[in-house]
Rosetta silent file (secondary structure, phi, psi, omega in degrees, C-alpha in Angstrom):
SEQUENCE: XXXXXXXXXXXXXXXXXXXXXXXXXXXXXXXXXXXXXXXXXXXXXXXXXXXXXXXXXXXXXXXXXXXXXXXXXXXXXXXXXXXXXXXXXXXXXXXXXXXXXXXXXXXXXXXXXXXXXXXXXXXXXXXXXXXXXXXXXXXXXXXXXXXXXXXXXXXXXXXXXXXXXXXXXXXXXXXXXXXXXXXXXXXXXXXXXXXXXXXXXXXXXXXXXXXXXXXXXXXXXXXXXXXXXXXXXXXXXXXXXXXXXXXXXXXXXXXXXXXXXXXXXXXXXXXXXXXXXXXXXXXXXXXXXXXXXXXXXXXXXXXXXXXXXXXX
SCORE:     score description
SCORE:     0.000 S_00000001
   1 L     0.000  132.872 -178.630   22.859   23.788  -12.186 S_00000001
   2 L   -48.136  142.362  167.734   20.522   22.569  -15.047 S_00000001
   3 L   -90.650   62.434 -162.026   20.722   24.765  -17.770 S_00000001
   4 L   -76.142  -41.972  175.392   16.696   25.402  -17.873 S_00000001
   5 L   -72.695  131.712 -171.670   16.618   28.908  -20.086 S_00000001
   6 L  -108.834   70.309  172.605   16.649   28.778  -23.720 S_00000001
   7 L  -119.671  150.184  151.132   18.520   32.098  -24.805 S_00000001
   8 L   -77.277   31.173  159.952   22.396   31.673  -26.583 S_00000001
   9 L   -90.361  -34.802 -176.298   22.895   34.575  -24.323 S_00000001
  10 L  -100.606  105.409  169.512   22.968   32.493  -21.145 S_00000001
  11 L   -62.354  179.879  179.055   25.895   30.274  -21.849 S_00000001
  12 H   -90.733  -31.894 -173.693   26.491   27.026  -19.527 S_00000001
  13 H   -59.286  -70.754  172.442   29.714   28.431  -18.333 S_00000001
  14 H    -4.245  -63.315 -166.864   28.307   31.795  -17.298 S_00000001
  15 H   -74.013  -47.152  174.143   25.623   29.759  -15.198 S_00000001
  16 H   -33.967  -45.279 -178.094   28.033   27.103  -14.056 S_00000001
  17 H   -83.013  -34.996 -170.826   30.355   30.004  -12.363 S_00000001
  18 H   -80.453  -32.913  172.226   27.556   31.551  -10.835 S_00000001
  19 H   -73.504   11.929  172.407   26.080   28.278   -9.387 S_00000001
  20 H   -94.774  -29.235 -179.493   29.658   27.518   -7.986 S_00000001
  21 H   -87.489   -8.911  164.711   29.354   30.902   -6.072 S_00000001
  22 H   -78.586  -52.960 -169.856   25.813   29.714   -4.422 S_00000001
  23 H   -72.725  -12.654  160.002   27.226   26.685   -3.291 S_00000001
  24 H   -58.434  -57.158 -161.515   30.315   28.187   -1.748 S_00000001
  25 H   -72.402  -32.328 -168.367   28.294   30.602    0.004 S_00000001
  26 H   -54.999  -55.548 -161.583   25.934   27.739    1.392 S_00000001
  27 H   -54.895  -39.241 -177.857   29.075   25.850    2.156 S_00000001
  28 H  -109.737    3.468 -179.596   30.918   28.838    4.270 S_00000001
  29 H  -143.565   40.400  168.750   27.915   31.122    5.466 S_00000001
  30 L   -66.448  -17.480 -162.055   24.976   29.091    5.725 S_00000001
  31 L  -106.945  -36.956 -142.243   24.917   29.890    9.611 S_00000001
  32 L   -92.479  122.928  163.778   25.999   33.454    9.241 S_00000001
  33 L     1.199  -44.289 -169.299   23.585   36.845    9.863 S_00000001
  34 L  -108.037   23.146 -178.587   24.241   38.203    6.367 S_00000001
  35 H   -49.664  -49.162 -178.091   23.479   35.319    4.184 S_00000001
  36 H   -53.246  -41.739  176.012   20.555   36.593    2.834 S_00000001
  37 H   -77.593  -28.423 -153.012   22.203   39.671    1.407 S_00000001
  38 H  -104.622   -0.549  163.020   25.335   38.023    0.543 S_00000001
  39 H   -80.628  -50.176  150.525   22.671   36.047   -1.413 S_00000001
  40 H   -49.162  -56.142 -175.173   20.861   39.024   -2.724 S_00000001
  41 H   -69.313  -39.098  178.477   24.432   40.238   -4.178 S_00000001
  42 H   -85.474   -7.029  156.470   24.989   37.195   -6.202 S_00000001
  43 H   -74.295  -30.950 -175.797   21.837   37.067   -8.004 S_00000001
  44 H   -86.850  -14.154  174.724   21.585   40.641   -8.753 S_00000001
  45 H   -79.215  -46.937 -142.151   25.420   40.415  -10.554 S_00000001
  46 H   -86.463  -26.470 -169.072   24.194   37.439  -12.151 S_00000001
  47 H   -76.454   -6.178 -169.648   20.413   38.738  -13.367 S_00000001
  48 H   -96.974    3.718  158.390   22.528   42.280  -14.415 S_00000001
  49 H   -39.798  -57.225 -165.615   24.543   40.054  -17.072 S_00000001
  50 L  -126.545   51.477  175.458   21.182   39.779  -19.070 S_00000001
  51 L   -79.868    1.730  174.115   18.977   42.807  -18.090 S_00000001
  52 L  -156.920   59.039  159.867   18.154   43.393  -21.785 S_00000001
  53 L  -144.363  -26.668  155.018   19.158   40.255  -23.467 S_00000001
  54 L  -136.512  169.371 -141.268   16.696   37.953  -22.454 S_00000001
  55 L   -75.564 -160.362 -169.319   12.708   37.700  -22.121 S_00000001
  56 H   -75.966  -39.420 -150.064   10.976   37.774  -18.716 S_00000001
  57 H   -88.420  -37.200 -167.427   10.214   34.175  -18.442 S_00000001
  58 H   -40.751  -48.344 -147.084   14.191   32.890  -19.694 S_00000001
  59 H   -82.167  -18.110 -169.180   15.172   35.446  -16.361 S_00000001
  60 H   -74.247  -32.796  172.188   12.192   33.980  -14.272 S_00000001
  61 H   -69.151  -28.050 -178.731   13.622   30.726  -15.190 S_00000001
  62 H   -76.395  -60.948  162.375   17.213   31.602  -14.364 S_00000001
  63 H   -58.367  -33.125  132.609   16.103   32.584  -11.367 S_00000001
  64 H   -39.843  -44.104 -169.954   14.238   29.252   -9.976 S_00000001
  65 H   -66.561  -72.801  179.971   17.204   27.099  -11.115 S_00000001
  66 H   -26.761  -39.559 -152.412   19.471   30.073   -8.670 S_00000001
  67 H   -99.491  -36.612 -170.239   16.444   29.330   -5.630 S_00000001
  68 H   -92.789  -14.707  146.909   16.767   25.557   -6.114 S_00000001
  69 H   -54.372  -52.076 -159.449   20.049   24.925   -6.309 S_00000001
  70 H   -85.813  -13.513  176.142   20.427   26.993   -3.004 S_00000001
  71 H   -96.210  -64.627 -179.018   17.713   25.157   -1.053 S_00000001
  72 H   -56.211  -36.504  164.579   19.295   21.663   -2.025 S_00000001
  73 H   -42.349  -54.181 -134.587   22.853   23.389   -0.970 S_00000001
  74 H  -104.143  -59.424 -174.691   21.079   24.241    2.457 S_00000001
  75 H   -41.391  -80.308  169.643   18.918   20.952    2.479 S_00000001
  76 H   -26.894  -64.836 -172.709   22.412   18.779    2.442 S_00000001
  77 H   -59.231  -25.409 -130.450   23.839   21.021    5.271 S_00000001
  78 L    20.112   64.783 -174.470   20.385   20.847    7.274 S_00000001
  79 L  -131.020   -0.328 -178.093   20.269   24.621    7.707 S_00000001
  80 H   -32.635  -52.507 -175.281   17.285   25.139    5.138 S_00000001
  81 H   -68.651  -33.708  152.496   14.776   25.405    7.693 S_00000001
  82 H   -21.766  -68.020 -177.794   16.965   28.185    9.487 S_00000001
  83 H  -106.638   15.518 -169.097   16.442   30.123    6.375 S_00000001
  84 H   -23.909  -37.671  -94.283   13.375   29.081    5.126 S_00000001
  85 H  -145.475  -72.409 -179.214   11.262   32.313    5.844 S_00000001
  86 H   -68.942  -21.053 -175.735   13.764   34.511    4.507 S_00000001
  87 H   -81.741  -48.178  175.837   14.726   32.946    1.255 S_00000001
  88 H   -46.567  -73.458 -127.223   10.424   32.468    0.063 S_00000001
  89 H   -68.986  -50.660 -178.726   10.460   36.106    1.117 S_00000001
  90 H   -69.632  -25.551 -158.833   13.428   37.104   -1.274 S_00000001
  91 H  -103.363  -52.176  172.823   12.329   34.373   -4.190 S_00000001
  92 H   -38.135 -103.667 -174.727    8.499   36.240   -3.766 S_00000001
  93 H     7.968  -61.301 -153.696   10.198   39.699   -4.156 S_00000001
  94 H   -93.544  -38.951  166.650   12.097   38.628   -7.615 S_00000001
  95 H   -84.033  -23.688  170.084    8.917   37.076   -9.256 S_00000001
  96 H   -55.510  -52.704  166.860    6.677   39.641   -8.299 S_00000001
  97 H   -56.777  -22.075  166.383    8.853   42.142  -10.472 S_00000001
  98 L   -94.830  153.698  178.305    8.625   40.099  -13.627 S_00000001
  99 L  -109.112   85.312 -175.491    6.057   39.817  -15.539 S_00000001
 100 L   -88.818  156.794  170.155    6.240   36.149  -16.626 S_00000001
 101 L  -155.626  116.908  173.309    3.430   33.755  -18.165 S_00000001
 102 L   -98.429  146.801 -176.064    4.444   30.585  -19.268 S_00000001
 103 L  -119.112  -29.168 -159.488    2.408   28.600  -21.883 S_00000001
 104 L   -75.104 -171.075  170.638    4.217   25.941  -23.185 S_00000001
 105 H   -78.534  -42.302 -174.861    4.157   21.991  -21.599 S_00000001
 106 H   -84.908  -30.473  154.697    7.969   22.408  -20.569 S_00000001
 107 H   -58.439  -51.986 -176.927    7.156   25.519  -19.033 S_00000001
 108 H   -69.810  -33.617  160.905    4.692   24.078  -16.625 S_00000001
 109 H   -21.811  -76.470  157.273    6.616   21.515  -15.861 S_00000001
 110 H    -9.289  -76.686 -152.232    9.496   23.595  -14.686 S_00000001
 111 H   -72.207    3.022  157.649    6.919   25.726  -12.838 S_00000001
 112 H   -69.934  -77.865 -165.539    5.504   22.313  -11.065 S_00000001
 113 H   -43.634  -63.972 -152.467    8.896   21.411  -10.051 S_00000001
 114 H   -59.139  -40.581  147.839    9.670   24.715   -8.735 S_00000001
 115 H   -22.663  -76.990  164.969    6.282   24.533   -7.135 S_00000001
 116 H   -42.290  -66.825  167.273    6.988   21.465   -5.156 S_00000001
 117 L   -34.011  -29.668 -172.090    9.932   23.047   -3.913 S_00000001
 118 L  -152.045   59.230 -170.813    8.502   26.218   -2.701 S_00000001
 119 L   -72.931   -1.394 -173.081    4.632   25.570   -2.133 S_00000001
 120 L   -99.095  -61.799  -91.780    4.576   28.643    0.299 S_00000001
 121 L   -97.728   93.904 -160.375    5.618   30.932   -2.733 S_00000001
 122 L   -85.155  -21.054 -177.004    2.347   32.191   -3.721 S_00000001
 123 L   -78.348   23.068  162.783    3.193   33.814   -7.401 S_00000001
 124 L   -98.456  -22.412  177.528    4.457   29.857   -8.120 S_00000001
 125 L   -59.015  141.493 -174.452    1.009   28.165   -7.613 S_00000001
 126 H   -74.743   -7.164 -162.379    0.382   26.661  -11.103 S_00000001
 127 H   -89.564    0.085 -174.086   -3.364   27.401  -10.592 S_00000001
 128 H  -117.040   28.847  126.469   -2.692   31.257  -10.945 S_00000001
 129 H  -150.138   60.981 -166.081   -1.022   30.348  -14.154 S_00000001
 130 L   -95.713  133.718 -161.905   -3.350   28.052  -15.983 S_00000001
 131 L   -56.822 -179.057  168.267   -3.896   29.408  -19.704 S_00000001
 132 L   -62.739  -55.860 -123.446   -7.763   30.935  -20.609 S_00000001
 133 L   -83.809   -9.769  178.592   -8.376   28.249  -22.384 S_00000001
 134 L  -114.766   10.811 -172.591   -8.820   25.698  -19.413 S_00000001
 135 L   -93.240   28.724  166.238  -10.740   27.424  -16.811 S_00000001
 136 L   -87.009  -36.256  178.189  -14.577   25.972  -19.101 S_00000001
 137 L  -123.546   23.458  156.796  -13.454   22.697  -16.640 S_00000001
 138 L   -59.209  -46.151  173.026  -12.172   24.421  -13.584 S_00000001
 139 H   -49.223  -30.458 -179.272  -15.801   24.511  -12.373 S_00000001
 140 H  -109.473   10.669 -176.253  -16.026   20.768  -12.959 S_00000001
 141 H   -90.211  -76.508 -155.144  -12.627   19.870  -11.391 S_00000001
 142 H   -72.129   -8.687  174.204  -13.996   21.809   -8.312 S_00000001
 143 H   -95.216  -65.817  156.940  -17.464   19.893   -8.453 S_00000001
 144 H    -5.430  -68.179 -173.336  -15.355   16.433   -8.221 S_00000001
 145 H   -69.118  -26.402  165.728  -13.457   17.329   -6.032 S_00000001
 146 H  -108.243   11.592  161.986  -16.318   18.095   -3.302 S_00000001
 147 H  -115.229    3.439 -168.544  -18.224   15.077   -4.017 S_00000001
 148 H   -97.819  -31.962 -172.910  -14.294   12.991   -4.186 S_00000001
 149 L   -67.110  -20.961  178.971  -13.646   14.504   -0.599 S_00000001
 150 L   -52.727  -46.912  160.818  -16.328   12.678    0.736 S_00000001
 151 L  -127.274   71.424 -169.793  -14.465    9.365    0.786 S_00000001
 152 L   -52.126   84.240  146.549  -11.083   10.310   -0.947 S_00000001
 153 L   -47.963  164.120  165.279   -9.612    7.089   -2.789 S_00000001
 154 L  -109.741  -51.332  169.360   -6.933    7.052   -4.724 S_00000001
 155 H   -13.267  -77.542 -165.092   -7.710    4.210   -7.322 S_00000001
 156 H   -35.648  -38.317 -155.200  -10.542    7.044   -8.198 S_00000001
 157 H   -79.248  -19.432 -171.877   -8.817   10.100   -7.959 S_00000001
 158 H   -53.328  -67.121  168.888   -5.836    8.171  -10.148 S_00000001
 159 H   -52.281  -52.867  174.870   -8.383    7.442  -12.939 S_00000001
 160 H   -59.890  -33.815  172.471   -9.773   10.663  -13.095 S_00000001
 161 H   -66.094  -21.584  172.560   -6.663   12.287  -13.048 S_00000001
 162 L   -77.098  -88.915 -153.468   -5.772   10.149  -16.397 S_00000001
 163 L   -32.133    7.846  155.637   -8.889   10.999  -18.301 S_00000001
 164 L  -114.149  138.156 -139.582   -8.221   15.167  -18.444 S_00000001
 165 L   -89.503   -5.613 -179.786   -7.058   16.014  -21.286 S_00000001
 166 L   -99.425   94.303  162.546   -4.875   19.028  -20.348 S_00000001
 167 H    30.383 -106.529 -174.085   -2.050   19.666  -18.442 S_00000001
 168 H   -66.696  -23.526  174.817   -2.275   22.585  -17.080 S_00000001
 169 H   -89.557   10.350  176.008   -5.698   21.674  -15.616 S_00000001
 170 H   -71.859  -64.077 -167.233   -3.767   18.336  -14.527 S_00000001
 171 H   -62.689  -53.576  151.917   -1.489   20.479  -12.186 S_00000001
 172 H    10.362  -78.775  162.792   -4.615   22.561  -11.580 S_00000001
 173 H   -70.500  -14.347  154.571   -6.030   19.560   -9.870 S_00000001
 174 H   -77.389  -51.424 -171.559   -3.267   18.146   -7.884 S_00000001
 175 H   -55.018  -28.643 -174.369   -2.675   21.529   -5.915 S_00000001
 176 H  -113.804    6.198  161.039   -6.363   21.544   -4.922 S_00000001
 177 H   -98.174  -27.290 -177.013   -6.604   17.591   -4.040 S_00000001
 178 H   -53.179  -68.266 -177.126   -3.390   18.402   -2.242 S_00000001
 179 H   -57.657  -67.714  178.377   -4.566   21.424   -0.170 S_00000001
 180 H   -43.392  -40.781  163.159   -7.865   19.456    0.555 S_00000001
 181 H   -58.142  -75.855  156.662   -6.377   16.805    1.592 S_00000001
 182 H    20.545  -66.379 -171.419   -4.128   18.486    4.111 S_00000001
 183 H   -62.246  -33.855  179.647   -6.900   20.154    5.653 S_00000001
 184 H   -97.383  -25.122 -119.737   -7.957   16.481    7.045 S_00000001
 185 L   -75.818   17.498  155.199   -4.109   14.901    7.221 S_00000001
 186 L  -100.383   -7.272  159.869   -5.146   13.990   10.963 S_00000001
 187 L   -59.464  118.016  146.044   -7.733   11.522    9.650 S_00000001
 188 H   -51.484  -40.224  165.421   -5.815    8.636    9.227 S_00000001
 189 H   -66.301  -32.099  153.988   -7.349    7.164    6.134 S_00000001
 190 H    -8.845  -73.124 -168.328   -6.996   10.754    4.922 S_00000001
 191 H   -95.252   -7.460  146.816   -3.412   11.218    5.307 S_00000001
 192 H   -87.039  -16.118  132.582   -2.438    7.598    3.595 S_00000001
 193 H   -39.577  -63.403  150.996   -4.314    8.862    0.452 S_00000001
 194 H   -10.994 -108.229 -159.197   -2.556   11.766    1.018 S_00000001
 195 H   -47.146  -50.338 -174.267    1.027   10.233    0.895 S_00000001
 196 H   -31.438  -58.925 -163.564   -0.267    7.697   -2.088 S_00000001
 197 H   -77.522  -11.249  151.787   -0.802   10.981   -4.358 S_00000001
 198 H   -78.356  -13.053  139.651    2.619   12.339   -3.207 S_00000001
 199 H   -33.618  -73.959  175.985    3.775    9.338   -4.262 S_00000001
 200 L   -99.373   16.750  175.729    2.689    9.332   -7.299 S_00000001
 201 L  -124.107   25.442  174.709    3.200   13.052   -8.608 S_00000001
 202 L    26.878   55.542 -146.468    6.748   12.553   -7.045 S_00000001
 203 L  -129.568   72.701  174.319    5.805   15.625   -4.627 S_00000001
 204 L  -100.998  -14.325  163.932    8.559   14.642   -2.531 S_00000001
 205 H   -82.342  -35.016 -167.768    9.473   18.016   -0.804 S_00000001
 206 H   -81.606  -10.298  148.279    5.728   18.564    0.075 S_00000001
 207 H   -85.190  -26.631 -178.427    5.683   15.359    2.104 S_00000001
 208 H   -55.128  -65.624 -168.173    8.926   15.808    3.596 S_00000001
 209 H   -62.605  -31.020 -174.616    7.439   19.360    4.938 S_00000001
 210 H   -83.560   -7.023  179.255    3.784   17.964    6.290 S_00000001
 211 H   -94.934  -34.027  177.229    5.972   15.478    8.266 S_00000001
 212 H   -55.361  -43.258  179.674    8.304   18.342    9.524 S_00000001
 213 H   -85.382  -16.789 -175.701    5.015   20.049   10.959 S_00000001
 214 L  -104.613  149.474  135.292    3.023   17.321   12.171 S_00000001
 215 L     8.334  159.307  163.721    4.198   14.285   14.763 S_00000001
 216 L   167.321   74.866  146.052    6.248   11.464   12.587 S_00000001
 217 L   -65.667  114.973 -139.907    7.023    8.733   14.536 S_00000001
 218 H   -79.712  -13.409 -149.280    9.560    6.772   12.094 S_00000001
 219 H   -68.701  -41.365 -136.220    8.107    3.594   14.086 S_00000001
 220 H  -129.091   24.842  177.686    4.688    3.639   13.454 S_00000001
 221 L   -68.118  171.151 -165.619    4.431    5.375   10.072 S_00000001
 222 L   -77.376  119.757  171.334    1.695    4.173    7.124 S_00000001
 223 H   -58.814  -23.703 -175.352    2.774    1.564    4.689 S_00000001
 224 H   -81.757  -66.923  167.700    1.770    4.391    2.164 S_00000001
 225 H   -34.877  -23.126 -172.002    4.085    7.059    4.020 S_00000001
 226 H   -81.440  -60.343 -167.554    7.071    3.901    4.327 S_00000001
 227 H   -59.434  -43.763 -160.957    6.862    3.641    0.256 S_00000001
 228 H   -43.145  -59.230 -174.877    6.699    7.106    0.316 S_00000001
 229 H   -53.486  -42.000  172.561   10.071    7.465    2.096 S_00000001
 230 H   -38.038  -67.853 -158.892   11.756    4.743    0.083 S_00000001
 231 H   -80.885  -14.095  154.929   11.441    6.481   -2.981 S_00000001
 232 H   -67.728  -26.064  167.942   12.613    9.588   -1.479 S_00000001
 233 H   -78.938   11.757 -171.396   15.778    7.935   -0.244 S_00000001
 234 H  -120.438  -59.275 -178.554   15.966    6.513   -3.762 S_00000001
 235 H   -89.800  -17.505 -153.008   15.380    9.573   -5.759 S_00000001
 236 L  -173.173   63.529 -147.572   15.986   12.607   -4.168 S_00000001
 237 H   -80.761  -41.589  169.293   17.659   10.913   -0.698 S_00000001
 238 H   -20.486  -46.234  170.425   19.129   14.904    0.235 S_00000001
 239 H   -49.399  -41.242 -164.250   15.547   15.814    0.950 S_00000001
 240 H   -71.945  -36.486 -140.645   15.487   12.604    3.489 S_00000001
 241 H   -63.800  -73.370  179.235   18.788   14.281    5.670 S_00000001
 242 H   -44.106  -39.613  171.478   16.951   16.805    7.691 S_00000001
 243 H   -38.725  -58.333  172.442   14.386   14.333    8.311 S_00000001
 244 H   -42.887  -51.071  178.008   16.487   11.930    9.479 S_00000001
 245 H   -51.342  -30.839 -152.754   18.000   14.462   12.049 S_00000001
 246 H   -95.229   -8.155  166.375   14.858   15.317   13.811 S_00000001
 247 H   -81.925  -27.117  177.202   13.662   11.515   13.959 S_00000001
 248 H   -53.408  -74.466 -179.242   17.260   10.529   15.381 S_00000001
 249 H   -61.002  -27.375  175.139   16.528   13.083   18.414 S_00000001
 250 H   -77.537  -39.492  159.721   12.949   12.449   18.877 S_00000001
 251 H   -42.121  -48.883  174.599   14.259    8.788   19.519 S_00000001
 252 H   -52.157  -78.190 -160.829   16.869    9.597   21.416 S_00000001
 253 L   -38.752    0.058 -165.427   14.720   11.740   23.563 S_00000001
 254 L  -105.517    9.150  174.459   12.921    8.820   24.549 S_00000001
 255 L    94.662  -17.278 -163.196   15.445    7.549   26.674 S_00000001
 256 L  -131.605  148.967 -156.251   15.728    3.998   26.198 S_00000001
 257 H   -77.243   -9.644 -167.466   18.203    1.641   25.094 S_00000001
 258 H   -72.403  -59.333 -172.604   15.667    0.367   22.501 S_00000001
 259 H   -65.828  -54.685  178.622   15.131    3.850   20.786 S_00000001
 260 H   -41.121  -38.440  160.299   19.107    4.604   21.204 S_00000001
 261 L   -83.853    3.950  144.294   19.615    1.621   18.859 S_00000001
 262 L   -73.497  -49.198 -176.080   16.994    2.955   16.676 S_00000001
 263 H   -48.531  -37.278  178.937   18.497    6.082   16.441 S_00000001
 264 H   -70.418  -29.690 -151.458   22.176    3.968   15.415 S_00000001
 265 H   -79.557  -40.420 -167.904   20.241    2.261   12.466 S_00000001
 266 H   -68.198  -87.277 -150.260   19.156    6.012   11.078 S_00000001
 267 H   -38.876  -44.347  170.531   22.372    7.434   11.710 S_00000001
 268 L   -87.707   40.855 -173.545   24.040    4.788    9.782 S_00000001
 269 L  -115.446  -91.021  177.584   21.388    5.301    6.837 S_00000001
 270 L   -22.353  -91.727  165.358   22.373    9.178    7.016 S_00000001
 271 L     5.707 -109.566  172.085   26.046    8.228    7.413 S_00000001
 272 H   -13.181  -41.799  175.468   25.521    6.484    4.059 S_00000001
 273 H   -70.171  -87.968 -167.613   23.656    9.532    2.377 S_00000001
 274 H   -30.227  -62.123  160.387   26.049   12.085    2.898 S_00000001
 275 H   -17.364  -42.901 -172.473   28.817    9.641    1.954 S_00000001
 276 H   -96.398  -14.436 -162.956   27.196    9.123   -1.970 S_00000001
 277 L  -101.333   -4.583 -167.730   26.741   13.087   -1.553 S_00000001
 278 L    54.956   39.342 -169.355   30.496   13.406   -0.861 S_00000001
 279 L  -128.918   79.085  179.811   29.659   15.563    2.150 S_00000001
 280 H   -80.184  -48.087 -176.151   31.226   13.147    5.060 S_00000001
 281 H   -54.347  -26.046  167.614   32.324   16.595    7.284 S_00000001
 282 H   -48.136  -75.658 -170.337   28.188   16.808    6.843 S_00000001
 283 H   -71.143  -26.587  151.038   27.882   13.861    9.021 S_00000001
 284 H   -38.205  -52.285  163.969   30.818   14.227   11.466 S_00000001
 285 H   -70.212  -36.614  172.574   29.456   17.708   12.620 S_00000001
 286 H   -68.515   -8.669  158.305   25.648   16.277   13.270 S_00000001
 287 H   -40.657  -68.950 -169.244   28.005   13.758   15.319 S_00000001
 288 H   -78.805  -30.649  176.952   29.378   15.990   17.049 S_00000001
 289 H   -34.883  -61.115  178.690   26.114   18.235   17.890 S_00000001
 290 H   -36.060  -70.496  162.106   24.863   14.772   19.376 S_00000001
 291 H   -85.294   13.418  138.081   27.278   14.101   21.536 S_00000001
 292 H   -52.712  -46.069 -156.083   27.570   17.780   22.948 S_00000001
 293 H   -95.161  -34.618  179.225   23.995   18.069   23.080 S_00000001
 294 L  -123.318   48.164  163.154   23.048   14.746   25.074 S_00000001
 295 L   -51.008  -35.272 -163.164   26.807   14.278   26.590 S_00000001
 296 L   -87.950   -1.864  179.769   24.851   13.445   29.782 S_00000001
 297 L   -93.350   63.255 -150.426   23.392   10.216   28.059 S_00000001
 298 H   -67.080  -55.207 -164.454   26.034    7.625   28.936 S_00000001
 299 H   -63.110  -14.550  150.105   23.981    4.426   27.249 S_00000001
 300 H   -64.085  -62.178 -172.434   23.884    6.907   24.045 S_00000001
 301 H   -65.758  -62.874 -168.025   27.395    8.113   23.768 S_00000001
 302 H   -11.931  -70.077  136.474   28.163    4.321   24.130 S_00000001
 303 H   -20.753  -46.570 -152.103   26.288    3.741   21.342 S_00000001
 304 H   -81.150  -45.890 -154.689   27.864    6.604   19.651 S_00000001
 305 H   -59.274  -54.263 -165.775   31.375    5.691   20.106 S_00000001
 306 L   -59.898   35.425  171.776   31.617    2.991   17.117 S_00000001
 307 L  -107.823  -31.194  179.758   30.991    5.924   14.903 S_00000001
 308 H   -65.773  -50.614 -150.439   33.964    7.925   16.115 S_00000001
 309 H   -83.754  -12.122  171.400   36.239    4.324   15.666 S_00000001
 310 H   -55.551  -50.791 -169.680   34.665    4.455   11.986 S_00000001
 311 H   -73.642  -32.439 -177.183   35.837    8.332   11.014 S_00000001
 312 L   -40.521    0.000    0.000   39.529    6.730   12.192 S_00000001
């Protein structure tokens, strides 16, 4: 875990033992009833280390690093989505009691980052903590932005987004071309802007998630949505694993030997992730799920088999 708070109070070791005990528990109770509390216990020993040695935002920060680490633990595993619900619900809880405000450039940053990760999290939208001092050109961000919606571009919104001069009204304005955008992402031209500007604000969990809720044939995807994927599988390829699963079965499901040897090429692409992630027992158990779950699929398990003569 990154060492994001800047007290000499929080040492590296200190954090370093406690982010060894989130990834254990992801590793042996990621499945199990009491995660959340057995989750709950290791944050509250680690935040009672520094309840009056450092300021609100060092603990708010300490605490994001703790939520993001444990969602990439869970992300690798594919069980994220399991707890998805409950973990925003617990990471709300823990910012609502502090009273943080970040000001600096490296604070918003962070809180961008942290953003991406957890866009349901409502005390993390950056627009509810943009400074005084920029909300004289919120009003003209939001006047853009409903004459930019007409025919969204990107070339445009790309230029506009260089020429303001602030930050925090930067981030401002991606969260609310984001959210607009959205709102159409069944327009096609729409939703390949769309991926361009996740693209280029490296908003790589928040595409990941609009493809988990909508349709996503891997087939028939966008050349802007294809780049998209590339660079997630480049930069940040953990994020790609759950993906991967649920396009592997919606091929599969489709019956045919043509999708079953789609389904081989993504498997060995996954194969290959886990493998640089040093999580191989990762891909052996979605293995076995596979053949358990569609055992009745002889022209599949065929398929299947040279994965098993592989693990040998």
């Amino acid at each position: 875990m990154k060492k994001h708070v800047k007290s000499d109070s929080l040492s590296v070791d200190v954090i370093n033992k406690y982010s060894q005990a989130v990834k254990t528990l992801c590793e042996e109770w990621n499945y199990h009833p009491s995660f959340i509390s057995s989750l709950r216990n290791i944050i509250e020993v680690a935040l009672s280390h520094y309840t009056d040695t450092i300021s609100p935002n060092e603990k708010t920060y300490l605490i994001l690093s703790f939520f993001m680490e444990i969602k990439k633990e869970l992300k690798i595993r594919g069980s994220f989505s399991i707890q998805k619900k409950e973990i925003e619900k617990l990471l709300e809880g823990y910012l609502c009691k502090i009273p943080f405000h970040f000001t600096t450039q490296e604070d918003f940053i962070f809180l961008q980052k942290a953003n991406a990760e957890f866009p349901q999290v409502e005390s993390l939208k950056v627009s509810k903590q943009i400074p005084s001092f920029t909300f004289d050109i919120k009003n003209d961000i939001e006047v853009w932005l409903s004459n930019w919606m007409i025919r969204p571009h990107f070339a445009m919104y790309k230029d506009y987004y260089e020429h303001i001069e602030y930050k925090e009204a930067k981030f401002f304005l991606v969260d609310r071309v984001i959210e607009e955008l959205q709102k159409q992402i069944a327009h096609r031209p729409v939703r390949r802007t769309l991926f361009q500007l996740l693209s280029y604000h490296h908003r790589y969990e928040q595409g990941i998630e609009l493809w988990s809720l909508s349709p996503c044939d891997p087939s028939i995807l966008s050349m802007e949505e294809q780049q998209f994927f590339k660079l997630v599988r480049k930069n940040n390829s953990h994020l790609a694993i759950p993906l991967y699963m649920h396009w592997i079965e919606r091929l599969i499901e489709k019956k045919t030997k043509k999708h079953y040897e789609s389904s081989v090429v993504l498997l060995k692409d996954i194969q290959a992730i886990l493998g640089d992630l040093d999580c191989p027992e990762q891909f052996q158990l979605f293995l076995l799920v596979l053949q358990k779950r569609y055992k009745g699929f002889a022209a599949l398990q065929k398929e299947l088999k040279q994965f098993d003569s592989r693990s040998k």
